[in-house]
N, C-alpha and C positions, 0 to 999 in steps of 0.2 A: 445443542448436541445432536438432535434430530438431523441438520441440517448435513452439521459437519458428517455425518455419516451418510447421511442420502449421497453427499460431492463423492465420498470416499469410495461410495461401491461402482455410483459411476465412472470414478477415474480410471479403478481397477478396471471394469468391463471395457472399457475404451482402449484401455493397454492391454489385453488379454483379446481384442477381437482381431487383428490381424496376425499372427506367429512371424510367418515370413518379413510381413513389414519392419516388425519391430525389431526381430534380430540384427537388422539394416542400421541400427537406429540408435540414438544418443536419449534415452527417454529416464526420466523419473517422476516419482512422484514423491513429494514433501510434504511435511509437517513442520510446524516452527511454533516456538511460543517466546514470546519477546515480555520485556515489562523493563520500566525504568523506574517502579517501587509505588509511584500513586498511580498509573496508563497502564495496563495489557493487551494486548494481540496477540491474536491465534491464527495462523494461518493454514491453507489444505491446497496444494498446488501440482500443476504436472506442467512440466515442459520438453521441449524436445530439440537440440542441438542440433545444427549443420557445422562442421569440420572445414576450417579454412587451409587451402597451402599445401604443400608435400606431406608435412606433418602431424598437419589439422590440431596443432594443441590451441591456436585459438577458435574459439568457435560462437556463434551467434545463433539464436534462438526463442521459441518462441514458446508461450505457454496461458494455462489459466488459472486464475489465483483468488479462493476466498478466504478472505479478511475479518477479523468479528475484532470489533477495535473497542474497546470498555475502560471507566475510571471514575474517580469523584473528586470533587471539589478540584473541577477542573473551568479553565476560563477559556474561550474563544473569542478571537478578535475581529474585526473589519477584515474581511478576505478579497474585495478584486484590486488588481495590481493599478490600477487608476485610479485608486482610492491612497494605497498604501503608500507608494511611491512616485503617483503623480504621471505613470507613463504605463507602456503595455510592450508588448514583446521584447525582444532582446533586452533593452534599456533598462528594464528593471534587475537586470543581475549589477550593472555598475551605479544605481539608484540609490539614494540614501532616502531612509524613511520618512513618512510625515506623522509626526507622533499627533498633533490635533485632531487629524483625519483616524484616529483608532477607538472606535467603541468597543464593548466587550460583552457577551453573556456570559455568564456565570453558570454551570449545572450540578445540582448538587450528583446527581451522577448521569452518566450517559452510558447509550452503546450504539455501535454504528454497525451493519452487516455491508461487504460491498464484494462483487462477482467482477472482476475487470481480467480483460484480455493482456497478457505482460510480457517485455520483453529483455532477452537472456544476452549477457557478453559472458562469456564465459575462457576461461585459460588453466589448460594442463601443465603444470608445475613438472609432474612426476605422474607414473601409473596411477600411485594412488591416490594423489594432491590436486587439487582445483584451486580457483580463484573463480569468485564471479559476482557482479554487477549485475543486481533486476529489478525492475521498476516498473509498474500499472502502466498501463496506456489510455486505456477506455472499458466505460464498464456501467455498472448502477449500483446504486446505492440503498440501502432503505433500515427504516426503524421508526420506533414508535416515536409521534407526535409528543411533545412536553413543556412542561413551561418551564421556564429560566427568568433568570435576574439580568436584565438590561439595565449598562450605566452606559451613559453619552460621556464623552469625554468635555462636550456643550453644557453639560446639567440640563440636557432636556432630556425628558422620562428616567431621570438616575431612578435605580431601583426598582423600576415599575416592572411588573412580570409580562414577558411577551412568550408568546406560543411558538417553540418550530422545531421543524423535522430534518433529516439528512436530508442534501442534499440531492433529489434523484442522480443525474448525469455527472460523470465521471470521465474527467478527460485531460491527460496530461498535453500540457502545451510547453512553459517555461517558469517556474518560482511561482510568484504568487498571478501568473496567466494560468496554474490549474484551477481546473473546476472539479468543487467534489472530493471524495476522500480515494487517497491514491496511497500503495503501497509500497516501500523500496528495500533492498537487502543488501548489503556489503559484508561478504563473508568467505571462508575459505572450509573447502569442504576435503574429508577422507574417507575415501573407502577402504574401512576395516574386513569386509567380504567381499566377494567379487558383486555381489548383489546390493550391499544394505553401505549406509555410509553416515559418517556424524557429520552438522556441520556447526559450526560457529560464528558469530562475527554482532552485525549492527543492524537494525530495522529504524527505517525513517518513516514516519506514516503522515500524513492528513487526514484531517477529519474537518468532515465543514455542516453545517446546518443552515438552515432558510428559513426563517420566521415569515410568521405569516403577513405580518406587515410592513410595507416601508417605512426605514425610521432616519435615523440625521443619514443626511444626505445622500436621501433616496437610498439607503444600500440594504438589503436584505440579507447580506450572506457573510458567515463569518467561519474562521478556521481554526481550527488547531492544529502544531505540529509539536511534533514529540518523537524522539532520538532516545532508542530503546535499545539497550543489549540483548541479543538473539540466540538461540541452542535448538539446532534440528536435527531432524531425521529424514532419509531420504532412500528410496528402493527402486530399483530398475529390474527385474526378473530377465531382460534380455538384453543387460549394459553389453558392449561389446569395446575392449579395448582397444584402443588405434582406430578409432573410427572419427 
């Protein structure tokens, strides 16, 4: 909570230091809370829109977004995409899986904390209707060291407790080419004031951890991902329409 309120006063201050700029400006700052019933995310974010066209209702943008991702009796699997699917960039979106290549930890509960740089597609339906698409870029990760339940999918060390931590480095590439825990949002947003706005929609997250040691097949790192219904809040103090 501490944390969440440190990002919050500095968003404010950051949106509150230039008047003039901001009025120029497509800006807000969010809140979001997601959960799909055993996973939750909390999120605290600000972005800031460029206006494409005559129009400008679509528009692309950029922003920064912390993440607090938490759950139990939750399982992560073998994470890099030459593990999973046998190949590495593009190839792993039309890739079919290799189920022997997937080990698992097990936590009887986790939480991940991650600060990532994110970016905005965003589109103006109406005045007061949005649509928009956003997703981490790069960032860091962290949280406390813990043991888990390691099974090989080999039966070597089934069950045996290994040690590990988030992931540091965070860094969207493609599917299972990210590293690290990365956040995304599919949602449609309304401004009920000219200021304040609800929004709705879907959070896709990652979360990955690194044990401290190499286990089958040399691999250290493993993922979760989790597809979470979304409800947020959003303020802009100097939203300006048609911008």
């Amino acid at each position: 909570m501490k944390k969440f309120l440190l990002l919050l006063s500095f968003l404010v201050n950051a949106l509150l230091a230039d008047a003039q700029y901001l009025k120029s400006s497509n800006q807000a700052i969010d809140l979001a809370f997601s959960s799909n019933g055993s996973q939750t995310a909390l999120s605290l974010g600000w972005s800031h829109l460029h206006g494409l066209g005559k129009k400008k209702n679509f528009r692309i943008g950029y922003g920064i977004r912390y993440s607090q991702n938490f759950g139990s009796n939750t399982t992560f699997v073998t994470a890099p995409a030459e593990l999973t699917s046998g190949q590495t960039g593009l190839g792993v979106l039309f890739s079919d899986y290799i189920p022997e290549n997937f080990d698992t930890l097990t936590f009887s509960k986790y939480s991940v904390g991650s600060f990532n740089l994110s970016i905005h597609l965003n589109y103006r339906i109406k005045t007061k209707w949005e649509v928009e698409f956003n997703i981490d870029a790069v960032g860091v990760s962290f949280g406390k060291k813990q043991d888990t339940k390691y099974e090989s999918n080999k039966n070597t060390g089934f069950g045996e407790v290994q040690p590990a931590s988030p992931t540091s480095l965070n860094l969207l590439l493609t599917s299972d080419n990210d590293i690290g825990s990365l956040n995304s949002e599919l949602m449609a947003r309304y401004w009920f004031k000219p200021t304040w706005s609800i929004k709705a929609g879907a959070t896709f997250i990652f979360a990955e951890y690194t044990t401290n040691n190499k286990l089958y097949l040399d691999n250290d790192r493993f993922r979760n991902k989790a597809l979470m219904g979304m409800i947020g809040i959003s303020y802009n103090p100097f939203r300006g329409i048609g911008l």
